[in-house]
N, C-alpha and C positions, 0 to 999 in steps of 0.2 A: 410288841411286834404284831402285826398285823397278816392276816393268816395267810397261807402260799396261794397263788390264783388253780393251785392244781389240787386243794380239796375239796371242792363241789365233783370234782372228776372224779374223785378217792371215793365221795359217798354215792356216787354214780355204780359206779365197781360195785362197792360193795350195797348197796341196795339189791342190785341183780343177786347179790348169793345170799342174800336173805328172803328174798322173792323166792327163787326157787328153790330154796334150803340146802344147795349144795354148793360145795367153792372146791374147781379143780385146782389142782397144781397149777396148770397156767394161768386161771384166774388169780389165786395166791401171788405169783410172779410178779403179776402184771399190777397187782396192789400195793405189792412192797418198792416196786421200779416206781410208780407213780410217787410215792407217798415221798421217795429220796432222790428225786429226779433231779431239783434247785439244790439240792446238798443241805438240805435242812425240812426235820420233820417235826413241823410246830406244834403248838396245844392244837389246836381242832384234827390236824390229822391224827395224831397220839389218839383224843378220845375216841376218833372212827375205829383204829385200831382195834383199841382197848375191846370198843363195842365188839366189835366182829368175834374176837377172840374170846370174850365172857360166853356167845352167842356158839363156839363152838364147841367150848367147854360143856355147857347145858346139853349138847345135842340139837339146837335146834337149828344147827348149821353143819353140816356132816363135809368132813374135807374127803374127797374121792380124787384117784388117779387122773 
């Protein structure tokens, strides 16, 4: 399967909360909306996911209000 046209947009998002080290609630929102928009969240979005999520576990992505 061949990957959704809306994860370059996913790793868009989430570039920006690794850039600036923090991911609001609306950014979160607006990542998990992007990521199941087509009703399906393939391998490359999964590993953005994953990334992000390893990335807030470490701390070096801090989830704020």
């Amino acid at each position: 399967m061949e990957p959704s046209k809306s994860a370059g947009r996913l790793a868009s998002l989430i570039q920006k909360a690794i850039h600036d080290h923090k991911l609001t609630q609306t950014e979160w929102n607006a990542i998990l909306a992007l990521a199941d928009k087509d009703g399906h969240v393939d391998r490359e979005e999964q590993a953005l996911l994953r990334e992000l999520h390893k990335l807030i576990e470490s701390g070096a992505v801090e989830r704020v209000p």
